[in-house]
Residue frames as a rotation matrix with the C-alpha (Angstrom) as fourth column:
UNK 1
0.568 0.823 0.000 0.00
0.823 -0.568 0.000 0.00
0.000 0.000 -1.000 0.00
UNK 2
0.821 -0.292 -0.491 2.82
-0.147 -0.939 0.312 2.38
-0.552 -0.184 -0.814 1.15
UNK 3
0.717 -0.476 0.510 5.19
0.633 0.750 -0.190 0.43
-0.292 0.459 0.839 -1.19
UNK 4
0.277 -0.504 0.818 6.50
0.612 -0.564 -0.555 3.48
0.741 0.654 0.152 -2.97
UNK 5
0.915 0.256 0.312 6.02
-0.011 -0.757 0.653 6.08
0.403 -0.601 -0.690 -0.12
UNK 6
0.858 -0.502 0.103 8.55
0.076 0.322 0.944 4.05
-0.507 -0.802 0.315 2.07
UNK 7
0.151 -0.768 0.622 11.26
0.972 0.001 -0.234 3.40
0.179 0.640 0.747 -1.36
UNK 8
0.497 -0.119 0.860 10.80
0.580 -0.691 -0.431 7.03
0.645 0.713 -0.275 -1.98
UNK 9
0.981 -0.174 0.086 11.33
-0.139 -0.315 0.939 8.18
-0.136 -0.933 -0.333 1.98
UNK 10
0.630 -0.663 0.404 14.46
0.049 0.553 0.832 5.60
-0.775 -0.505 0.381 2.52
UNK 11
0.702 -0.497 0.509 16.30
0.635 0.115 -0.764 6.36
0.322 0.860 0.396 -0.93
UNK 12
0.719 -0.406 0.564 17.77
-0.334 -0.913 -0.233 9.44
0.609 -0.021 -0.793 0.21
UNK 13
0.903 -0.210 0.374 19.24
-0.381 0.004 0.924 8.12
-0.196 -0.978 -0.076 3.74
UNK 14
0.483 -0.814 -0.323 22.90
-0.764 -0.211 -0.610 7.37
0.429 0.541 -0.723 3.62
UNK 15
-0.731 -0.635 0.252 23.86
-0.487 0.226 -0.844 5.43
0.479 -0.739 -0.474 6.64
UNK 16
-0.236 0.632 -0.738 21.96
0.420 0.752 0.509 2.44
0.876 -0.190 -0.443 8.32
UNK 17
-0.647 0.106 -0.755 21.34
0.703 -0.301 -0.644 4.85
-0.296 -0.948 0.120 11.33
UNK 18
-0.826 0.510 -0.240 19.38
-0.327 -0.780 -0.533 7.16
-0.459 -0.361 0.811 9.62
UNK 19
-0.324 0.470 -0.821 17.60
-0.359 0.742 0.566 4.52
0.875 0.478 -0.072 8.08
UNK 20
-0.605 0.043 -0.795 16.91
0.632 0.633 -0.446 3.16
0.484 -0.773 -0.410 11.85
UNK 21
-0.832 -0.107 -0.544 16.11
0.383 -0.820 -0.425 6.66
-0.400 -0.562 0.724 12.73
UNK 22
-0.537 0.824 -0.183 13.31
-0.796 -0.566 -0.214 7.20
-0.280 0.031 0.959 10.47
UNK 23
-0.387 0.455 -0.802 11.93
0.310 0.883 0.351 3.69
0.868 -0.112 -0.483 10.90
UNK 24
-0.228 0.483 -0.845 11.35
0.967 0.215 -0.137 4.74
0.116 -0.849 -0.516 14.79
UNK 25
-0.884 -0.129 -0.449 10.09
0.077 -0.988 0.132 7.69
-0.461 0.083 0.884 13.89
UNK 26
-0.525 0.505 -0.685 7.85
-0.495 0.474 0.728 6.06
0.692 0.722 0.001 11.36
UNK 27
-0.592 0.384 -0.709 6.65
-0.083 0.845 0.528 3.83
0.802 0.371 -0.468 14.07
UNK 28
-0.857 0.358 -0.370 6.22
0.155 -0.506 -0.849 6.82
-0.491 -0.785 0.378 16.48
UNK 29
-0.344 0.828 -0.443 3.43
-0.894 -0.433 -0.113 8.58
-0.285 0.357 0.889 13.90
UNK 30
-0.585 0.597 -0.549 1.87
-0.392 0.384 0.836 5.10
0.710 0.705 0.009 12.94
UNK 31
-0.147 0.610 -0.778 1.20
0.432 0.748 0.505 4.08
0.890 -0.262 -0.373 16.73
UNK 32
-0.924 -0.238 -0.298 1.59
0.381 -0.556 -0.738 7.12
0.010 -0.796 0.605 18.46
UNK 33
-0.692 0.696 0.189 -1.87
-0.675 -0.718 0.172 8.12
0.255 -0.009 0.967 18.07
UNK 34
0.497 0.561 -0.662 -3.39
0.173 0.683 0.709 4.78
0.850 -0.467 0.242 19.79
UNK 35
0.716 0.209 0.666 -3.70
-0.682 0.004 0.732 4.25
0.151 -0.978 0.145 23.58
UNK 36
-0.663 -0.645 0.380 -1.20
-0.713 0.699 -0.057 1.66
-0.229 -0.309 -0.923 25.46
UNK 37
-0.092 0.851 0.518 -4.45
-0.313 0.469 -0.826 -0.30
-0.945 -0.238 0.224 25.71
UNK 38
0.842 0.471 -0.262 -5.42
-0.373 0.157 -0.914 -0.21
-0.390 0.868 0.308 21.94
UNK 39
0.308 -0.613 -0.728 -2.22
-0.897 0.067 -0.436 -0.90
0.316 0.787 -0.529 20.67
UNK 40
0.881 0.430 0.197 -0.99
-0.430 0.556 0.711 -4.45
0.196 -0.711 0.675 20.80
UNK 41
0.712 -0.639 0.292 1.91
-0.076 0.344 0.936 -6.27
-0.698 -0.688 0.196 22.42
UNK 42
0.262 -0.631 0.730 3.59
0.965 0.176 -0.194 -6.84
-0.006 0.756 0.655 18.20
UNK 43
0.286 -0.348 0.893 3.62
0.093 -0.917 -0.387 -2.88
0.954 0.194 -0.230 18.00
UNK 44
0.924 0.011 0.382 4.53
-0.235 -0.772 0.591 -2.07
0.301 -0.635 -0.711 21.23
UNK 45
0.828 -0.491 0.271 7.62
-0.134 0.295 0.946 -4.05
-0.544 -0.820 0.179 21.16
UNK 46
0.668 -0.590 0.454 8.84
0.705 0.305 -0.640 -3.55
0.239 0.748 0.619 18.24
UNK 47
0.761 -0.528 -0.377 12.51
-0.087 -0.659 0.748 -1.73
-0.643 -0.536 -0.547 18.30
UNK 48
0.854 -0.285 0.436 15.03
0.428 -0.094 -0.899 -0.09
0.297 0.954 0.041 16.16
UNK 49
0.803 -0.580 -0.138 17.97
-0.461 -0.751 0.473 1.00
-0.377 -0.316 -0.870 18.10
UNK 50
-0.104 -0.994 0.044 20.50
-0.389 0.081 0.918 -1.37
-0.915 0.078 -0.395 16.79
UNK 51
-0.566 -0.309 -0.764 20.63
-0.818 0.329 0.472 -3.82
0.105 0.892 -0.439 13.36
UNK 52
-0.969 0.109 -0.224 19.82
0.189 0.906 -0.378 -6.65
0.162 -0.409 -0.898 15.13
UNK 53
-0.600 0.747 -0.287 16.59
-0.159 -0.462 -0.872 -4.99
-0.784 -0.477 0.396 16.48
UNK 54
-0.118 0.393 -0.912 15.33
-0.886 -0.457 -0.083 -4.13
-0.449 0.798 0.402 13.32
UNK 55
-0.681 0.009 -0.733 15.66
-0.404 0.830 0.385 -7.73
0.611 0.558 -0.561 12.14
UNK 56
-0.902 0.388 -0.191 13.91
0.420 0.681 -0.600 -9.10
-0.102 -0.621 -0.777 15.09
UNK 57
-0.471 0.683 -0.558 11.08
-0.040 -0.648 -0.760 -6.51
-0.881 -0.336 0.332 15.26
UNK 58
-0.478 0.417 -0.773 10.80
-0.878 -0.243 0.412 -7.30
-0.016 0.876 0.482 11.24
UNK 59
-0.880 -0.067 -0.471 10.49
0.047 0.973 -0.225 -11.15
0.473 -0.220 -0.853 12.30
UNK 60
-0.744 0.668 -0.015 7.71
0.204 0.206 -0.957 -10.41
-0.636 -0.715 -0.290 14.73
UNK 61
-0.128 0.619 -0.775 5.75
-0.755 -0.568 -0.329 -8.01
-0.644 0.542 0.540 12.41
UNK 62
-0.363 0.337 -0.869 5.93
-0.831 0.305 0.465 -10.77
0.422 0.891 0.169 9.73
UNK 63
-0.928 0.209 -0.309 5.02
0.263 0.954 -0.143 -13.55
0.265 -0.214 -0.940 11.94
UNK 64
-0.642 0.727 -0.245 2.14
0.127 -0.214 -0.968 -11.53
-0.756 -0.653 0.045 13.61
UNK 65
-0.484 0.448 -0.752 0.95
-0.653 -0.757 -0.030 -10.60
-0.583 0.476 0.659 10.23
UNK 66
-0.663 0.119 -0.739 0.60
-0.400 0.778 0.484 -14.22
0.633 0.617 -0.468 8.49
UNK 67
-0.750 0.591 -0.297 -1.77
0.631 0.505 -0.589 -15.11
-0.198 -0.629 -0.752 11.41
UNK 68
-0.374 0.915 -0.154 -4.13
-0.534 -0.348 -0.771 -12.20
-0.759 -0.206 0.618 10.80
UNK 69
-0.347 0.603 0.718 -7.32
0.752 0.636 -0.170 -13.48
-0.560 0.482 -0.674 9.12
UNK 70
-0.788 -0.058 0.613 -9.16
0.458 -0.721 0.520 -11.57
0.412 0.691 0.594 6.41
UNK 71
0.151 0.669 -0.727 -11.48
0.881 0.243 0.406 -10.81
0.449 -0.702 -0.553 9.27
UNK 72
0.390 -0.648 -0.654 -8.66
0.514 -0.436 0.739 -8.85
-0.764 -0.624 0.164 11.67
UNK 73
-0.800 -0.343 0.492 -7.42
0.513 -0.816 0.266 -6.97
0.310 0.466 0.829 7.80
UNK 74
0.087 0.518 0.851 -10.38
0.570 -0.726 0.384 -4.96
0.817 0.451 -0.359 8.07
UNK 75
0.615 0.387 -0.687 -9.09
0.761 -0.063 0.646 -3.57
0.206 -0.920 -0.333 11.91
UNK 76
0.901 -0.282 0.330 -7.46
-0.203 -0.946 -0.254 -0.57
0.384 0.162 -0.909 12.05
UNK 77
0.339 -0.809 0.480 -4.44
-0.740 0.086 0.667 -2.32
-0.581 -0.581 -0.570 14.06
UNK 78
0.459 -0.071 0.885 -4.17
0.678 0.672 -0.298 -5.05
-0.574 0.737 0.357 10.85
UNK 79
0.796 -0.125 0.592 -3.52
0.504 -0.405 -0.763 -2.31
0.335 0.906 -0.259 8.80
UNK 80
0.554 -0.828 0.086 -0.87
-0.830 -0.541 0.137 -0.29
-0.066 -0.147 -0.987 10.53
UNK 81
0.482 -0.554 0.678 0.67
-0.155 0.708 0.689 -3.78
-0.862 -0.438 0.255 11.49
UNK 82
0.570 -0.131 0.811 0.65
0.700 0.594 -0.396 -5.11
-0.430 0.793 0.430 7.89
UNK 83
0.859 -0.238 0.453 1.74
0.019 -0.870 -0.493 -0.94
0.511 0.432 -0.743 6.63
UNK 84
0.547 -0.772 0.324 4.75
-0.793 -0.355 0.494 -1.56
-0.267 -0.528 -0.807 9.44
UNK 85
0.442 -0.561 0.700 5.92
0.210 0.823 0.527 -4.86
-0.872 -0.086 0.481 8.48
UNK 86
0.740 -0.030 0.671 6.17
0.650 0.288 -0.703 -3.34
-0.172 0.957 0.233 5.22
UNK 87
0.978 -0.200 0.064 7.80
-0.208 -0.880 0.427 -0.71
-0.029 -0.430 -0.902 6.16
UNK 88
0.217 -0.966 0.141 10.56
-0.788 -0.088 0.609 -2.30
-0.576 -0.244 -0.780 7.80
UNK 89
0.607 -0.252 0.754 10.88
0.667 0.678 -0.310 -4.98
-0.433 0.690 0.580 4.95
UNK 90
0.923 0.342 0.178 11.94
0.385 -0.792 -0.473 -1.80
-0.020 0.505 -0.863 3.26
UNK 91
0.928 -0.071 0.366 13.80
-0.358 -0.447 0.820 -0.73
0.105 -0.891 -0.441 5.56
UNK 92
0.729 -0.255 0.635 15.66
0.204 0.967 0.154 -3.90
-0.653 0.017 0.757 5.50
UNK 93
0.627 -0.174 0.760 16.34
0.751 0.397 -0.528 -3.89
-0.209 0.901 0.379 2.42
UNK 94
0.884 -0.360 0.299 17.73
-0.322 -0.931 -0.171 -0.05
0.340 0.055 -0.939 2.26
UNK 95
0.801 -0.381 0.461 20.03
-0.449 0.127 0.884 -1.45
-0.395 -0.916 -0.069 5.02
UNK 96
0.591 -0.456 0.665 21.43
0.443 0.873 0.205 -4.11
-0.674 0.174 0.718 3.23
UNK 97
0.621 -0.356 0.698 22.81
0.746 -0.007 -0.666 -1.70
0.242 0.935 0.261 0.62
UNK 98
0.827 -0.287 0.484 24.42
-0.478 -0.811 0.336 0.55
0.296 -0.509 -0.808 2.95
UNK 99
-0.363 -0.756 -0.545 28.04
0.005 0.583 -0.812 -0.31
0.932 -0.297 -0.207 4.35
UNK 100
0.582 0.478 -0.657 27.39
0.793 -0.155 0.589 -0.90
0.180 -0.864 -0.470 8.38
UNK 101
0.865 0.221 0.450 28.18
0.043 -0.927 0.372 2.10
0.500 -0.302 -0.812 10.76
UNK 102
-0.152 -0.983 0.100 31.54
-0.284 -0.053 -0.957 2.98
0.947 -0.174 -0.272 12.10
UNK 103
-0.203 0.136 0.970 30.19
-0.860 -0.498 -0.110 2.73
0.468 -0.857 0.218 15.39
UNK 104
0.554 0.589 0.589 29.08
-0.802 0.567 0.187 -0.61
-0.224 -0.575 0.787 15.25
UNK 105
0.899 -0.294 -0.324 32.49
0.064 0.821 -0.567 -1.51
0.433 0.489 0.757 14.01
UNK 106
0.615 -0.489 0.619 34.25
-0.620 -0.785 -0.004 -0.09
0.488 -0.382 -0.785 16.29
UNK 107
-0.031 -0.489 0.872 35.49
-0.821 0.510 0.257 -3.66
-0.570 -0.707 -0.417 18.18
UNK 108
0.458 0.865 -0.204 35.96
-0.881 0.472 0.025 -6.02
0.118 0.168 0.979 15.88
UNK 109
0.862 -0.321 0.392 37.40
-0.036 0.733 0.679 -9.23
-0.505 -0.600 0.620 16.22
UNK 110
0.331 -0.942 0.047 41.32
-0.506 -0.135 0.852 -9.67
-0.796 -0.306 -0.522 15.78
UNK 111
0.750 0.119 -0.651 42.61
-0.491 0.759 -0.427 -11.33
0.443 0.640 0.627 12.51
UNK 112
0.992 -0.050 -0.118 43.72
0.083 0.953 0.290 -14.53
0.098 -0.298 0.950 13.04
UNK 113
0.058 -0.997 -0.043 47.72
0.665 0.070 -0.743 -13.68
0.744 0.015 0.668 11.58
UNK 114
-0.124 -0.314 0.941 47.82
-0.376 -0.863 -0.338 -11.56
0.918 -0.396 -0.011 14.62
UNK 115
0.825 0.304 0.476 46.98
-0.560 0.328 0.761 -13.63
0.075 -0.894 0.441 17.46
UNK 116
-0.323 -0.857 -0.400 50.43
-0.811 0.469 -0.349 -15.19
0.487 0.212 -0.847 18.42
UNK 117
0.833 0.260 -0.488 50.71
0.004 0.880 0.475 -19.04
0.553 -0.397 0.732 19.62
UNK 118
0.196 -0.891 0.409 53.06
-0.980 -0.161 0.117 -19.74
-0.038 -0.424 -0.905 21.94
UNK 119
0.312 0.138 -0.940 54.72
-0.686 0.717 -0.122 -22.93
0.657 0.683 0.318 21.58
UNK 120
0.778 0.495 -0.388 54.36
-0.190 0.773 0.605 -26.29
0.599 -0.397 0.695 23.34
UNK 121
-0.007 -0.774 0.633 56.42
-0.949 -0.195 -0.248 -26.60
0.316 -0.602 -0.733 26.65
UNK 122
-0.135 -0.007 -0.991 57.23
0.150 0.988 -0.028 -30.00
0.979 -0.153 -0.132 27.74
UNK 123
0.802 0.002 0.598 56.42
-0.597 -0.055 0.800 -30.67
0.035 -0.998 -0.043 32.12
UNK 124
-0.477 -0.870 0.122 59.97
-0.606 0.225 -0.763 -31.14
0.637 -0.438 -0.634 33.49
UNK 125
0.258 0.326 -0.909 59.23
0.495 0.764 0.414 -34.38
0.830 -0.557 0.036 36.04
């Protein structure tokens, strides 16, 4: 439904943070205007602060959505769900074409020709 809206939004962004950044932004104004009450437990938990997030939080959104019936589309909380999962599919997908953030490479793991061995000591009796 928002198919284009979301491409056209997320083309611009440069950097998988601001691509996070106006996902939870995106998922303030779609569920900030429902109660705690009205809104349910998939949207309220969904979260974008890191990479990882954003995968999981797309995971829920698509699992919660393949259960709704064509019953639960016609409910105003079907539709934001189904308009967020797309969303962050998007999202996603923006993500993937970005390099990751300096920040979240900041520690990464030693290469291998740098880790010294030390070499086998016989035990002296």
């Amino acid at each position: 439904m928002f198919d284009a809206v979301w491409t056209a939004a997320l083309e611009p962004l440069k950097t998988r943070g601001q691509v996070r950044g106006f996902l939870a932004r995106t998922l303030i104004d779609l569920i900030g205007g429902q109660t705690q009450r009205d809104s349910s437990v998939e949207l309220s938990s969904l979260a974008t602060g890191s990479d990882r997030e954003v995968v999981e939080s797309y995971r829920r959104l698509d699992k919660f959505c393949e259960g709704l019936s064509a019953r639960d589309a016609k409910c105003g909380g079907a539709v934001v769900s189904v308009n967020l999962r797309d969303l962050f599919e998007k999202g996603l997908s923006r993500m993937k074409q970005l390099p990751p953030d300096p920040r979240e490479t900041l520690h990464p793991k030693p290469p291998t020709s740098l880790v010294r061995t030390l070499p086998h000591r016989r035990r002296r009796p």
